[in-house]
Every structure is written in C-alpha cells, then in structure tokens.
Phi, psi and omega in degrees: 000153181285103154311102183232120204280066181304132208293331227222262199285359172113214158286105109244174210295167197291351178298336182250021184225171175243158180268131174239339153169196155312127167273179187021065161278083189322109146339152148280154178269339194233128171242007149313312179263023175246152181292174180303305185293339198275319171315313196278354185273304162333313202266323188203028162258119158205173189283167174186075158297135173258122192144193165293143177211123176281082196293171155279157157179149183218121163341033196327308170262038176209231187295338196101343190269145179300151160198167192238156198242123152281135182205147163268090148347262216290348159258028182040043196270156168258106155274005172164133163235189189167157186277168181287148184079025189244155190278121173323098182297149178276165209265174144261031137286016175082357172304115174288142164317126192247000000 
C-alpha cells in the first residue's frame, strides 16, 4: 500500500485518498467561448508520461482537501507531494520545476 503525505494531516494510506486528474491544468477563463474540440480537448486530453508526473488527489477520508502529488508512473513511486496553487517543486531525481 501507498503511504501518502498530505501537506494539511500528514502521512496516510493511499485508501484514504482519490485520483483526481493532471495537476496545474490551466482553466478556460470564458469556457462559453470555446468550440466543441477545444472543449472536449480541455476536458479529456491529457499527457501520460512514463516518469514523473504531477497529479490531483483529494483527501477524501480525511480533511477534503485538494492536494497535488509528483508519483513516478513507472514505479508507482510518491516522490513528493505540496498543496494546491503552489508551483511544482523540482524532484530529487535533478528533474527541473515545471
């Protein structure tokens, strides 16, 4: 099982958290003005790197709260988590912050 450190309670198991998409995902600011593909591109085009990748999760059985996850794909590793709106720290594997 995943141990995962939410930023607000700390360490716990991953049972208690949900997947929620790709972090730092831009908003439309007017989502009125977008066509059907940009919309549907918005909605459910997303990257699916093998390597790090910066995810959503939100704390379910716990505080409620969002928080974002760097997890390595291909070893299902948690290299690092930090609250939301916060700028993507670089890993320690030398990966610069995107």
């Amino acid at each position: 099982m995943l141990v995962i450190c939410c930023p607000y309670c700390g360490p716990r198991p991953e049972l208690e958290f949900s997947y929620g998409h790709e972090a730092h995902i831009a908003r439309p600011a007017d989502p009125s003005l977008l066509n059907d593909q940009e919309w549907a591109e918005f909605l459910y085009i997303r990257t699916n790197p093998r390597g790090v990748h910066a995810e959503r999760w939100r704390h379910i059985h716990g505080c409620g709260r969002f928080l974002n996850v760097l997890r390595d794909t291909a070893s299902d590793q948690i290299l690092q988590t930090y609250e939301t709106g916060t700028t993507r720290p670089a890993t320690q594997r030398g990966e610069a912050a995107r």
